[in-house]
N, CA, C and O atoms as CSV, one atom per row, in Angstrom:
chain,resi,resn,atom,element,x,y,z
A,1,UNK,N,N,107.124,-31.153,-67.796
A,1,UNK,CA,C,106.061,-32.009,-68.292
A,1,UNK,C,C,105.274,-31.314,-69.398
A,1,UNK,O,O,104.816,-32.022,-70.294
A,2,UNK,N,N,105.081,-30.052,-69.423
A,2,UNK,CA,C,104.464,-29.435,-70.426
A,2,UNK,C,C,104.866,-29.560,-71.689
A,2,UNK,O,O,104.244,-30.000,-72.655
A,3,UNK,N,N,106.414,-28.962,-71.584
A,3,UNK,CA,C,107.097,-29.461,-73.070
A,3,UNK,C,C,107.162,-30.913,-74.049
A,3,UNK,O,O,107.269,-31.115,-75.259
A,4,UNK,N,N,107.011,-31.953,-72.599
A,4,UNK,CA,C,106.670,-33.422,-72.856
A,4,UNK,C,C,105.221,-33.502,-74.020
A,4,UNK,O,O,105.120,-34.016,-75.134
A,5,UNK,N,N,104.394,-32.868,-73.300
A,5,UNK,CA,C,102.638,-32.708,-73.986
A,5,UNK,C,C,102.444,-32.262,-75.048
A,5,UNK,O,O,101.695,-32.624,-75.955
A,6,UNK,N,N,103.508,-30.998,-74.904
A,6,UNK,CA,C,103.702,-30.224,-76.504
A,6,UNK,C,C,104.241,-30.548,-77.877
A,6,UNK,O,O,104.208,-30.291,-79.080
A,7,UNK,N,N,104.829,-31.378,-76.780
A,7,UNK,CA,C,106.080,-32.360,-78.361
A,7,UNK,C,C,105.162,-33.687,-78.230
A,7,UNK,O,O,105.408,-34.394,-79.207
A,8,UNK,N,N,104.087,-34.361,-77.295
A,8,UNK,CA,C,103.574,-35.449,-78.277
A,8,UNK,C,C,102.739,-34.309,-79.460
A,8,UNK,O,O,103.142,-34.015,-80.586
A,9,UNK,N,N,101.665,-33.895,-78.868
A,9,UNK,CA,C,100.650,-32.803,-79.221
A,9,UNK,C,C,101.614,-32.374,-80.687
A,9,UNK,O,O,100.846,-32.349,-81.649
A,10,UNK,N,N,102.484,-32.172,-80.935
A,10,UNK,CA,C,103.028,-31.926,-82.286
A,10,UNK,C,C,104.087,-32.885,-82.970
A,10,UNK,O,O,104.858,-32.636,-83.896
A,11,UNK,N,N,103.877,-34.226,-82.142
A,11,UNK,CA,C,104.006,-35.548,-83.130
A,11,UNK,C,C,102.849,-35.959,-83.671
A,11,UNK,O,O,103.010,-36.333,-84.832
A,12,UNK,N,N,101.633,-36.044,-83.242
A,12,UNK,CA,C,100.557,-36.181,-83.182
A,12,UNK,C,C,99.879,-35.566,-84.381
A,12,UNK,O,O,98.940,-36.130,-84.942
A,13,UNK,N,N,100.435,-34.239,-84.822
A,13,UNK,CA,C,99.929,-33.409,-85.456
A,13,UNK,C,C,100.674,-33.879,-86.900
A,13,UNK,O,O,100.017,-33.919,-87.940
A,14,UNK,N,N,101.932,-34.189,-86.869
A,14,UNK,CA,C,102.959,-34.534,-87.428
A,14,UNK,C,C,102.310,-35.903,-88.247
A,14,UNK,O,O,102.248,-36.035,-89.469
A,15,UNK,N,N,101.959,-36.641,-87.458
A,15,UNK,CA,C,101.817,-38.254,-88.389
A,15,UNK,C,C,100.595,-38.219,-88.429
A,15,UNK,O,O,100.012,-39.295,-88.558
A,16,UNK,N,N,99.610,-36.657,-88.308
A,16,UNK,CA,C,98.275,-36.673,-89.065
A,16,UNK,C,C,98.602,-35.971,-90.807
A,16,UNK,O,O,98.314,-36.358,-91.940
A,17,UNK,N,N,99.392,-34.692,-90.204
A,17,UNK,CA,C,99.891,-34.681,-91.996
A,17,UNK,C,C,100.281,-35.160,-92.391
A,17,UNK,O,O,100.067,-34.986,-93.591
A,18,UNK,N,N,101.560,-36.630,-92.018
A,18,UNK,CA,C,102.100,-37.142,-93.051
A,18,UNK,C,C,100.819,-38.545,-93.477
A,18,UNK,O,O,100.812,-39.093,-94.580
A,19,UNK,N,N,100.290,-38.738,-92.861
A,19,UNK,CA,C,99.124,-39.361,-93.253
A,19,UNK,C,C,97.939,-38.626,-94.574
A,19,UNK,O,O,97.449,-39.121,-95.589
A,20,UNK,N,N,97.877,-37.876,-94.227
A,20,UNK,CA,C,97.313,-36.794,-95.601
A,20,UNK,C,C,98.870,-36.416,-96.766
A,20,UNK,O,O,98.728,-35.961,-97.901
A,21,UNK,N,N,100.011,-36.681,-96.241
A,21,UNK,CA,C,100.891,-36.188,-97.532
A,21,UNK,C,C,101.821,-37.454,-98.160
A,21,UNK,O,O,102.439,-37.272,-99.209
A,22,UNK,N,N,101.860,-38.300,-97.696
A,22,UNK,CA,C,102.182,-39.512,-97.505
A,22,UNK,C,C,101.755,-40.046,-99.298
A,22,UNK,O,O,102.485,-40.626,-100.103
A,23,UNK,N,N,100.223,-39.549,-99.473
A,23,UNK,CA,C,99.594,-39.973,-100.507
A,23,UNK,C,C,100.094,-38.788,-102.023
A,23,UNK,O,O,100.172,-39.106,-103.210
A,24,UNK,N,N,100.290,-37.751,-101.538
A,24,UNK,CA,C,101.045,-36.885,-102.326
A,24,UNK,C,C,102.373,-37.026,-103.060
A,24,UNK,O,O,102.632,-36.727,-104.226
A,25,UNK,N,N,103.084,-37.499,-102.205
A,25,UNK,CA,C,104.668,-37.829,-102.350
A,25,UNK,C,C,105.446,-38.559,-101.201
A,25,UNK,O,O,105.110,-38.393,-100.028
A,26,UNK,N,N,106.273,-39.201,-101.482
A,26,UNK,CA,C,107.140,-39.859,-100.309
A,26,UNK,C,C,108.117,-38.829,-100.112
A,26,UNK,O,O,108.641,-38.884,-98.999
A,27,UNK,N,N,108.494,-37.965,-100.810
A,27,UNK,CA,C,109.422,-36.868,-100.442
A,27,UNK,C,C,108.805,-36.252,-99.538
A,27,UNK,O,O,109.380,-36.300,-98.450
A,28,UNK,N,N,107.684,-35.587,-99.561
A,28,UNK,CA,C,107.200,-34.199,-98.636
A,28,UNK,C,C,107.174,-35.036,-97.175
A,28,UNK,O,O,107.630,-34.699,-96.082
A,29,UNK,N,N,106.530,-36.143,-97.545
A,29,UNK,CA,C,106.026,-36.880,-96.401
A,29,UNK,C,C,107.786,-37.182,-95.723
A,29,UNK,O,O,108.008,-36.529,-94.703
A,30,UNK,N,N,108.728,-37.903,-96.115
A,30,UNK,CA,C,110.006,-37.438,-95.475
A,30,UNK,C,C,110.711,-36.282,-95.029
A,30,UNK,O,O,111.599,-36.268,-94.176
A,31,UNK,N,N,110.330,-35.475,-95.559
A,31,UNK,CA,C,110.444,-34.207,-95.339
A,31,UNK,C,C,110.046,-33.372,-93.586
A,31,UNK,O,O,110.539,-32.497,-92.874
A,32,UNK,N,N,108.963,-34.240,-93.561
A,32,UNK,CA,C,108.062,-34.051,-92.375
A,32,UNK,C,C,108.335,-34.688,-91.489
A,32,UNK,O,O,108.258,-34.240,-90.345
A,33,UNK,N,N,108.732,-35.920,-91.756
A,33,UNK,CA,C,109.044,-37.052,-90.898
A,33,UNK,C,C,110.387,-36.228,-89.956
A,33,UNK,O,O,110.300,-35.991,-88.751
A,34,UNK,N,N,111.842,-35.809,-91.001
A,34,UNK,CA,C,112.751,-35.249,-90.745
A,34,UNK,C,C,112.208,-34.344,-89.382
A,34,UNK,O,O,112.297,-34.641,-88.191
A,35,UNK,N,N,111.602,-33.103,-90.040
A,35,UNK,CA,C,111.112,-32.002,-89.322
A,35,UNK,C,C,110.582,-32.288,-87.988
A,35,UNK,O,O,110.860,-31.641,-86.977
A,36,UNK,N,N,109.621,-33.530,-88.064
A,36,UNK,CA,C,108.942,-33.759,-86.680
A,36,UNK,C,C,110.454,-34.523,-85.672
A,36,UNK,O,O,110.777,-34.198,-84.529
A,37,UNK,N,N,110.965,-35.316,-86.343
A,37,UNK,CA,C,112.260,-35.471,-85.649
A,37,UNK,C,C,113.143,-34.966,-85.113
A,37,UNK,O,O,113.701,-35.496,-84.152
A,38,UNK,N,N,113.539,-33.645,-85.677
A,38,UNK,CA,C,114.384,-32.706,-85.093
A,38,UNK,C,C,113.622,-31.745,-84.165
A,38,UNK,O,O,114.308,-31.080,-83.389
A,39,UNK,N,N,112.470,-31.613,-84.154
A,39,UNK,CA,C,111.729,-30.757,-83.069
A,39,UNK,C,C,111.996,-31.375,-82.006
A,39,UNK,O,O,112.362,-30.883,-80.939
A,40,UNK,N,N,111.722,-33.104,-82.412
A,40,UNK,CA,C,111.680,-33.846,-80.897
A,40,UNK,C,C,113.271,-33.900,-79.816
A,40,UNK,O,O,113.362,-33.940,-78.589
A,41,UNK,N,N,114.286,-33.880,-80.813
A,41,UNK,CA,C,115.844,-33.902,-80.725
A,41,UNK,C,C,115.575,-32.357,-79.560
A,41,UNK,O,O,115.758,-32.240,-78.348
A,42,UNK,N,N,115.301,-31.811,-80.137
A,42,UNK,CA,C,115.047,-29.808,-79.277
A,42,UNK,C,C,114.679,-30.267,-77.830
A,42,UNK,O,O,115.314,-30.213,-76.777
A,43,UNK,N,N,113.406,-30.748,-78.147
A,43,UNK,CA,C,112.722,-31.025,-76.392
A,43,UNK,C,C,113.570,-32.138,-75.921
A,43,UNK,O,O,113.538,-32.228,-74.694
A,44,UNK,N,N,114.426,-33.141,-76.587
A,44,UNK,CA,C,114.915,-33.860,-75.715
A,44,UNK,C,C,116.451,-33.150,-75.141
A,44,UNK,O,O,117.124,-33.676,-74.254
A,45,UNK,N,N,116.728,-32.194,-75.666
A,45,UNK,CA,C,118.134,-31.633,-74.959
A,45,UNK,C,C,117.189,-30.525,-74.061
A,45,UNK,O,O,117.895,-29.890,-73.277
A,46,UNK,N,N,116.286,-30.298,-74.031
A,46,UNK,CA,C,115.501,-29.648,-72.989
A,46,UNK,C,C,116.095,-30.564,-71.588
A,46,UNK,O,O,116.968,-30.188,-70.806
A,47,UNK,N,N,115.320,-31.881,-71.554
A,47,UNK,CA,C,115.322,-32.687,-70.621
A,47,UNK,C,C,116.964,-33.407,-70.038
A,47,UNK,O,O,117.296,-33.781,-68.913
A,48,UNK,N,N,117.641,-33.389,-71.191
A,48,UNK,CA,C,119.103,-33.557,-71.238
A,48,UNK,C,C,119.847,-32.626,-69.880
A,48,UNK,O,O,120.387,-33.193,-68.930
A,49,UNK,N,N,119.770,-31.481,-69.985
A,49,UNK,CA,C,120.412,-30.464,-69.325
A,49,UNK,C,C,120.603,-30.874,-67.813
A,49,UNK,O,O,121.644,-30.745,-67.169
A,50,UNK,N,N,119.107,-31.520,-67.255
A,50,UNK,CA,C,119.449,-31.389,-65.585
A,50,UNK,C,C,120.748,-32.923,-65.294
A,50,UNK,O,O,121.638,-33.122,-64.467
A,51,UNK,N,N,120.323,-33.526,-66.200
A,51,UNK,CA,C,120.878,-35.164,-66.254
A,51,UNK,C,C,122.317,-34.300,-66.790
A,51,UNK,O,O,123.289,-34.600,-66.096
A,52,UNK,N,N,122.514,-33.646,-67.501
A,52,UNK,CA,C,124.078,-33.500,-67.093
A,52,UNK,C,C,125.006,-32.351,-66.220
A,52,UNK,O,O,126.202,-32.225,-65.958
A,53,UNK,N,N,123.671,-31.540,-65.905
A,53,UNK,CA,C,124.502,-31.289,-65.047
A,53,UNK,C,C,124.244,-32.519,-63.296
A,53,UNK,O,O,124.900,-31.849,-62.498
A,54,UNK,N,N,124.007,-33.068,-62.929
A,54,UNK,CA,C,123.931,-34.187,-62.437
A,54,UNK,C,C,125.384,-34.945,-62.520
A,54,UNK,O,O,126.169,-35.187,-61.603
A,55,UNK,N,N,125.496,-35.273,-64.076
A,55,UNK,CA,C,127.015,-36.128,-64.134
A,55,UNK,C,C,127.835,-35.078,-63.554
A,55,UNK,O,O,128.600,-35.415,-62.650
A,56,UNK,N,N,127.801,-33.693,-63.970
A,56,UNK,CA,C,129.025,-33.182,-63.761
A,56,UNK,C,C,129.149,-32.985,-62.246
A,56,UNK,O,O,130.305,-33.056,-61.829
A,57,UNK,N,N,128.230,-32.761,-61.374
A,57,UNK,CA,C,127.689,-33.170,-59.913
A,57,UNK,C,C,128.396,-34.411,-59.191
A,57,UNK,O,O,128.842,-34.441,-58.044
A,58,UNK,N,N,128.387,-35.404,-60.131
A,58,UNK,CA,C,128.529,-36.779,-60.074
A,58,UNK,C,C,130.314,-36.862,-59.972
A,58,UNK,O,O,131.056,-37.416,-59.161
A,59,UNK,N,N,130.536,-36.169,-60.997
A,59,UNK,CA,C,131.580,-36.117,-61.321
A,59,UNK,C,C,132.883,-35.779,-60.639
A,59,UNK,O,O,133.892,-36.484,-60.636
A,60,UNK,N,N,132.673,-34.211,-59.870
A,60,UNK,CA,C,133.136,-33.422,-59.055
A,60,UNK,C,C,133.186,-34.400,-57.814
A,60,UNK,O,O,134.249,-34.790,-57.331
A,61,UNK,N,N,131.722,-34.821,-57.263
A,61,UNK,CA,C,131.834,-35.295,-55.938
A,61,UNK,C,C,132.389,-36.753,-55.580
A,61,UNK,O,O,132.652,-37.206,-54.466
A,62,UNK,N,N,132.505,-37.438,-56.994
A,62,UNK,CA,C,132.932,-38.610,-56.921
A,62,UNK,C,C,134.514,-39.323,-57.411
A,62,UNK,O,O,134.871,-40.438,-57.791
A,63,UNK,N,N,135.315,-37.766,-57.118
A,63,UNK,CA,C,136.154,-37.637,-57.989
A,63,UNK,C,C,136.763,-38.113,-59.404
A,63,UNK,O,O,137.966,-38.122,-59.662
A,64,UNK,N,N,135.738,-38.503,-60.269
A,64,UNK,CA,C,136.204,-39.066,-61.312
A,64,UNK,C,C,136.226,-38.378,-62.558
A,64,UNK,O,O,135.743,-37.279,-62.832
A,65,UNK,N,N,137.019,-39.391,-63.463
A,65,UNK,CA,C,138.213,-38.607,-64.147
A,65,UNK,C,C,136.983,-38.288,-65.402
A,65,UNK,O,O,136.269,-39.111,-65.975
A,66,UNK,N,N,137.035,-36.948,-65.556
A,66,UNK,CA,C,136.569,-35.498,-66.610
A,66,UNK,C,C,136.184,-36.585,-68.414
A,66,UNK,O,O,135.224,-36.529,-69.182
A,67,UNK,N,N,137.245,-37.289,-68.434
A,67,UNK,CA,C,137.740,-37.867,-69.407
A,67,UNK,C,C,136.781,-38.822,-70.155
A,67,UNK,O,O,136.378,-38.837,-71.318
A,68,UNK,N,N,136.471,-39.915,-68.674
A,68,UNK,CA,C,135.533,-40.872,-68.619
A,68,UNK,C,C,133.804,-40.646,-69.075
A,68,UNK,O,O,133.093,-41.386,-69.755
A,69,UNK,N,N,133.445,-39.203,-68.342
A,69,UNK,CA,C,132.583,-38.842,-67.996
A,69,UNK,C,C,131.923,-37.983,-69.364
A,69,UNK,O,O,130.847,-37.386,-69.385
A,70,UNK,N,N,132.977,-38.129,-70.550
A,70,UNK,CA,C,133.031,-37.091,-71.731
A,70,UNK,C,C,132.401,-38.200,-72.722
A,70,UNK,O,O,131.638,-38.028,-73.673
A,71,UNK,N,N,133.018,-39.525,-72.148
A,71,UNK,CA,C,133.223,-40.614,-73.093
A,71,UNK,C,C,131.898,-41.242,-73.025
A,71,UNK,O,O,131.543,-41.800,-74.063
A,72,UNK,N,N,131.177,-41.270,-72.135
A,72,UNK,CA,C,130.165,-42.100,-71.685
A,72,UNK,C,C,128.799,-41.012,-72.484
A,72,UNK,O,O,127.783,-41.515,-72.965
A,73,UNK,N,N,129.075,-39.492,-72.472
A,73,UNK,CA,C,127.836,-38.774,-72.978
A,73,UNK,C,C,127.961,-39.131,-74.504
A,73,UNK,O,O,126.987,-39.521,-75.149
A,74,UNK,N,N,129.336,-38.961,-75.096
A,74,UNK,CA,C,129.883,-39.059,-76.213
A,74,UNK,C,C,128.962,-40.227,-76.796
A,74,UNK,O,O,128.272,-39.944,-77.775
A,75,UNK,N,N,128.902,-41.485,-76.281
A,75,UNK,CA,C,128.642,-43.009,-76.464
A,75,UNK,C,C,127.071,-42.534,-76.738
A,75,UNK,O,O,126.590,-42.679,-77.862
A,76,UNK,N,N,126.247,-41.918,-75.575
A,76,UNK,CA,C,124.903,-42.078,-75.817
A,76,UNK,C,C,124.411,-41.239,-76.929
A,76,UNK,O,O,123.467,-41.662,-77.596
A,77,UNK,N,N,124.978,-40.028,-77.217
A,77,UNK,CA,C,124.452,-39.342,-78.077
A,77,UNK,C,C,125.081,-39.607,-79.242
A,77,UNK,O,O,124.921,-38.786,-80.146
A,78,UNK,N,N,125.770,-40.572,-79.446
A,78,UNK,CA,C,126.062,-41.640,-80.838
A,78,UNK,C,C,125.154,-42.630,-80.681
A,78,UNK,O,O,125.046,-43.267,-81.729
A,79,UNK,N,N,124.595,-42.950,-79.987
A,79,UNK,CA,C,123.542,-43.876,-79.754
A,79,UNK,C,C,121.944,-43.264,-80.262
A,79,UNK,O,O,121.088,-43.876,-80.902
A,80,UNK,N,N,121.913,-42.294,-79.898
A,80,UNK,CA,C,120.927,-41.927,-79.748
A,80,UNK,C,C,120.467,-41.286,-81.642
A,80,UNK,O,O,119.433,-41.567,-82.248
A,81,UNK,N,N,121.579,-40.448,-82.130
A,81,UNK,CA,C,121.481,-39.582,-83.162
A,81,UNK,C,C,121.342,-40.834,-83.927
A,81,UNK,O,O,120.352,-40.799,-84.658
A,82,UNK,N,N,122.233,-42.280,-84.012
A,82,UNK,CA,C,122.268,-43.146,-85.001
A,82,UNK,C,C,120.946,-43.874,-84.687
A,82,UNK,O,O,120.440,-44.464,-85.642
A,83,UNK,N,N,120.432,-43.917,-83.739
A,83,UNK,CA,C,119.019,-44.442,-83.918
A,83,UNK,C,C,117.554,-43.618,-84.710
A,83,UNK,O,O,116.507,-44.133,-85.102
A,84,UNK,N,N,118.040,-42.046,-84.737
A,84,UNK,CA,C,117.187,-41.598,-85.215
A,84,UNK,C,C,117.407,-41.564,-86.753
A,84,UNK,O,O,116.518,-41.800,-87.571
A,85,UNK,N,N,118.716,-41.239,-87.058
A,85,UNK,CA,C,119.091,-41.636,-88.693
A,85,UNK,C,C,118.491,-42.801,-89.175
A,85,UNK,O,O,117.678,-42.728,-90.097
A,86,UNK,N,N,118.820,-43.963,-88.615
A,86,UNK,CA,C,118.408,-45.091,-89.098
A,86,UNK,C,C,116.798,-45.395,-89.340
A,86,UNK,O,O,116.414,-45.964,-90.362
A,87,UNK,N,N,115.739,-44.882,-88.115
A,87,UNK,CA,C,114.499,-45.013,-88.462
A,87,UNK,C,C,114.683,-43.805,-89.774
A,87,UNK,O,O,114.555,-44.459,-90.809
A,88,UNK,N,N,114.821,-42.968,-89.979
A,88,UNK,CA,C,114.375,-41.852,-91.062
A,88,UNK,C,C,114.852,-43.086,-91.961
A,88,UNK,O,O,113.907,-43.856,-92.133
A,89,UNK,N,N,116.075,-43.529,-92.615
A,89,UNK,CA,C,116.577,-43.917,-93.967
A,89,UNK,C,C,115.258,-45.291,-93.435
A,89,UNK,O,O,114.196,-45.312,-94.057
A,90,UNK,N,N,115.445,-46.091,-92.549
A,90,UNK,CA,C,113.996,-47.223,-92.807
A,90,UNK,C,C,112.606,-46.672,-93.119
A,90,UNK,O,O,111.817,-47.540,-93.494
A,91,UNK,N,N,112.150,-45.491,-93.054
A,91,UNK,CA,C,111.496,-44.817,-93.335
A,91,UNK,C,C,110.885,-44.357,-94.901
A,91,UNK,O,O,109.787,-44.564,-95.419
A,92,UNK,N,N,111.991,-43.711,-95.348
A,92,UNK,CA,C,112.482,-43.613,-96.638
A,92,UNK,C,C,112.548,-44.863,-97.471
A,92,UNK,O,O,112.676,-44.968,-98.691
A,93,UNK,N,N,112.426,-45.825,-96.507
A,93,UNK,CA,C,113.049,-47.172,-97.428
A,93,UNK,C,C,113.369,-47.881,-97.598
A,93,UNK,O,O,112.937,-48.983,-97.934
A,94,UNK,N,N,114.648,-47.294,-97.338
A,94,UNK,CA,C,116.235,-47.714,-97.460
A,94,UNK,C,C,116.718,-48.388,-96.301
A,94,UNK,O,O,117.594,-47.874,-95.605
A,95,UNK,N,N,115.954,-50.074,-95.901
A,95,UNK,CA,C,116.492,-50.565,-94.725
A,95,UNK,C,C,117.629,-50.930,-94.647
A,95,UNK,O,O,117.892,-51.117,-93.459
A,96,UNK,N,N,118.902,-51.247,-95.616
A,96,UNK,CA,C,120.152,-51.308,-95.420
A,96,UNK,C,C,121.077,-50.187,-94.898
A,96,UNK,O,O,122.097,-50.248,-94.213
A,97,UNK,N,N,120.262,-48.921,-95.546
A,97,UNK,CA,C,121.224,-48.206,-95.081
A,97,UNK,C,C,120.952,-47.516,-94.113
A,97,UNK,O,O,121.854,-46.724,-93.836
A,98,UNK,N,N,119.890,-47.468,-93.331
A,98,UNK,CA,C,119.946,-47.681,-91.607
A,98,UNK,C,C,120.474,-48.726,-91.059
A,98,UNK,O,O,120.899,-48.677,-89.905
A,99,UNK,N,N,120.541,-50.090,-91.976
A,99,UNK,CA,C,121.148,-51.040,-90.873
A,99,UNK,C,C,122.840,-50.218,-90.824
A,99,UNK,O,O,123.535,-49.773,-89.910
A,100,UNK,N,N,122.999,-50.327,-92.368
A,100,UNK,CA,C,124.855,-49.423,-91.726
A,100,UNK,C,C,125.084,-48.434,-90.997
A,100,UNK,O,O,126.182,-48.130,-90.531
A,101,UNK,N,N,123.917,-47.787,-90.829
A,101,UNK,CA,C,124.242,-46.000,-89.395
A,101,UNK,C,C,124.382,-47.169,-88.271
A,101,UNK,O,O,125.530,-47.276,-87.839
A,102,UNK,N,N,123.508,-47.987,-87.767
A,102,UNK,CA,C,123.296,-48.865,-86.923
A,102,UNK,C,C,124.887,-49.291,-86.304
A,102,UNK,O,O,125.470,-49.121,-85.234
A,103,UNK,N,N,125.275,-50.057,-87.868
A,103,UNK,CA,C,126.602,-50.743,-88.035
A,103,UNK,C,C,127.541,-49.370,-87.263
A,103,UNK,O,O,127.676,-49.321,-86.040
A,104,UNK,N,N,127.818,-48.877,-87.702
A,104,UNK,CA,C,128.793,-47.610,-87.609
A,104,UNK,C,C,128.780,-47.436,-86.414
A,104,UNK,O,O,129.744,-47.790,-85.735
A,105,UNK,N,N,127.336,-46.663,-85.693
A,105,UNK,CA,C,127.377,-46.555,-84.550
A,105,UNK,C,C,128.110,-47.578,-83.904
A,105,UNK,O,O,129.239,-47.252,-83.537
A,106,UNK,N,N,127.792,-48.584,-83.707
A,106,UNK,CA,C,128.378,-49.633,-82.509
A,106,UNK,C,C,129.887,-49.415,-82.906
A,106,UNK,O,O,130.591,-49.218,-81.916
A,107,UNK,N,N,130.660,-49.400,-84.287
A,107,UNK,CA,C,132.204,-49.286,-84.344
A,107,UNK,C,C,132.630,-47.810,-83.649
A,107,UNK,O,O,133.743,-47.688,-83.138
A,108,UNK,N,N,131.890,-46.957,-83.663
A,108,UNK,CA,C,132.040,-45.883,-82.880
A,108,UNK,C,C,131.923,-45.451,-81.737
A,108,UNK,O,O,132.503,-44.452,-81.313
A,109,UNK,N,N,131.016,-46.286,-80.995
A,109,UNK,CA,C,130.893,-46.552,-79.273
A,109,UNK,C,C,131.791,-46.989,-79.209
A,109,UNK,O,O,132.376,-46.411,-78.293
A,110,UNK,N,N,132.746,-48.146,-79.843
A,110,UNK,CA,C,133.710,-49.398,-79.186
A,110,UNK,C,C,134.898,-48.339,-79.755
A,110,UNK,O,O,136.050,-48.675,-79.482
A,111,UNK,N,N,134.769,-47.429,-80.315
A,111,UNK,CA,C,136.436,-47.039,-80.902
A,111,UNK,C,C,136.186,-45.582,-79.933
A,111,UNK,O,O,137.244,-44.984,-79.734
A,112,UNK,N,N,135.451,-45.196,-79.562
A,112,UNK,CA,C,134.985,-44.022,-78.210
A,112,UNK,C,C,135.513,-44.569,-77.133
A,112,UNK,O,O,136.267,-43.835,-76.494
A,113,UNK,N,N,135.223,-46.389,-76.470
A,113,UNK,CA,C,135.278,-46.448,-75.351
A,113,UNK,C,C,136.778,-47.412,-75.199
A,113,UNK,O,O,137.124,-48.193,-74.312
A,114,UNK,N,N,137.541,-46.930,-76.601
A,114,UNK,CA,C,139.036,-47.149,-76.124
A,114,UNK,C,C,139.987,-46.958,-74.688
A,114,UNK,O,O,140.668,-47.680,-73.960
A,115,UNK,N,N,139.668,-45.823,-74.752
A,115,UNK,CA,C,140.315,-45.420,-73.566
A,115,UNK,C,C,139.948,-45.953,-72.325
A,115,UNK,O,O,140.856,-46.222,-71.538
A,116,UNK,N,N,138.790,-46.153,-72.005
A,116,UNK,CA,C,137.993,-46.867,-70.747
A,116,UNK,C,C,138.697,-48.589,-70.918
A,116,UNK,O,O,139.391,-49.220,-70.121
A,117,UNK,N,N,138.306,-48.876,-71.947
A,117,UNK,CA,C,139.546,-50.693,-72.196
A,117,UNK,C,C,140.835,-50.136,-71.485
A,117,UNK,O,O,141.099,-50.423,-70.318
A,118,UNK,N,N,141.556,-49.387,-72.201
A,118,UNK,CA,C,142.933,-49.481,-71.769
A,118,UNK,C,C,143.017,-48.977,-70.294
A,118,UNK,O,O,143.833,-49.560,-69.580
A,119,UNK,N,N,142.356,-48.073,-69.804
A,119,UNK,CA,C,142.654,-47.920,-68.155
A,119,UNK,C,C,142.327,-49.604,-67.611
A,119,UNK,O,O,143.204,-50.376,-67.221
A,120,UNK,N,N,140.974,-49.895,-67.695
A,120,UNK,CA,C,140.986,-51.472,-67.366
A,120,UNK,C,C,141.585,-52.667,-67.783
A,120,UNK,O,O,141.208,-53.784,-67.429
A,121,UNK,N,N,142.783,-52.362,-68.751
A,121,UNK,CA,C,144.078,-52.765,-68.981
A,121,UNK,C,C,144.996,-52.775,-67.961
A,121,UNK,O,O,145.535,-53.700,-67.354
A,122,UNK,N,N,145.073,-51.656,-67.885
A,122,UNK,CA,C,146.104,-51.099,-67.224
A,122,UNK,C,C,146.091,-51.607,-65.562
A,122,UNK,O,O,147.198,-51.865,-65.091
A,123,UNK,N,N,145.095,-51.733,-64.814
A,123,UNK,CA,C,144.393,-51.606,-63.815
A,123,UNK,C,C,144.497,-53.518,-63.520
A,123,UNK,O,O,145.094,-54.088,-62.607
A,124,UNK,N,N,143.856,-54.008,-64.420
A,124,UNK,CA,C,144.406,-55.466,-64.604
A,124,UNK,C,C,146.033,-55.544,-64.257
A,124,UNK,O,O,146.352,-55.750,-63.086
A,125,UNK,N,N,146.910,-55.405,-65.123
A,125,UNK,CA,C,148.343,-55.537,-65.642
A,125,UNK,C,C,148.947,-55.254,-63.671
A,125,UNK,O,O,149.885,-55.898,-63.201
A,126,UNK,N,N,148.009,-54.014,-62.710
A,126,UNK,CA,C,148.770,-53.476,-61.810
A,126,UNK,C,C,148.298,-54.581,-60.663
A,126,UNK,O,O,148.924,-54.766,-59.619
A,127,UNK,N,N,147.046,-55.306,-61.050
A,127,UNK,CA,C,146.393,-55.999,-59.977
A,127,UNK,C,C,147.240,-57.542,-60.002
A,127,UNK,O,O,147.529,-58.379,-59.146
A,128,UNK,N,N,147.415,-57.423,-61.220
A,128,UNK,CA,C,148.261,-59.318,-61.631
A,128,UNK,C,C,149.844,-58.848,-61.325
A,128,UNK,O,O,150.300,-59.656,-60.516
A,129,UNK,N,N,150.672,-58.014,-61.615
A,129,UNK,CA,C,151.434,-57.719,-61.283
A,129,UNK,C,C,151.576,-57.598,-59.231
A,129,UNK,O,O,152.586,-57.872,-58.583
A,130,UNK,N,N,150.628,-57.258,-58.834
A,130,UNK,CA,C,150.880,-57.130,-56.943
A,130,UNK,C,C,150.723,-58.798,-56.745
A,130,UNK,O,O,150.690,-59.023,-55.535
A,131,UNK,N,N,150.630,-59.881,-57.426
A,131,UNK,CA,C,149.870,-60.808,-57.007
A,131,UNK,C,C,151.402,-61.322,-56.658
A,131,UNK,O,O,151.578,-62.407,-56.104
């Protein structure tokens, strides 16, 4: 919880300078924006760590397949990184070209969670086949 306090406490601090630099330049002030973003990315793989080791917990005891379990972190932290790209470029501006990180992302969750389709392909094909 502390690290939680520390990282508002230096967002806080963050969108008081870019409020004072904002008027200077839109560069510096992006600049900052960036910076306060990637601090926050830091404290959130802080909090990340117990949640995976958890899956891998999850994983072991629930015997499921290594594969799945790669695919599903894979998905969120394409989720997650393309949401922060996209506010920076809307930020900057440039609302199209956050809408395309946006775009991308989702073709990249669905071309990630190939493999999960085709086992539930497969799994179908064995269930209609016993019928």
């Amino acid at each position: 919880m502390e690290l939680f306090l520390k990282a508002c406490g230096g967002i806080l601090i963050g969108v008081m300078l870019w409020i004072c630099l904002d008027k200077q330049g839109k560069e510096v002030s992006l600049l900052l924006t960036t910076a306060v973003s990637c601090m926050v990315m830091i404290a959130v793989t802080t909090y990340l760590r117990p949640v995976l080791d958890f899956l891998q917990r999850l994983q072991s005891v629930g015997d499921l397949d290594r594969e799945f379990v790669d695919i599903i972190l894979k998905a969120v932290g394409v989720g997650i990184l393309s949401e922060l790209c996209a506010l920076i470029c809307k930020d900057a501006g440039n609302a199209a070209i956050g809408k395309t990180v946006e775009i991308l992302s989702t073709v990249v969750i669905l071309w990630l969670s190939l493999p999960i389709f085709e086992k539930l392909l497969s799994l179908i094909d064995t269930i209609l086949g016993n019928i």
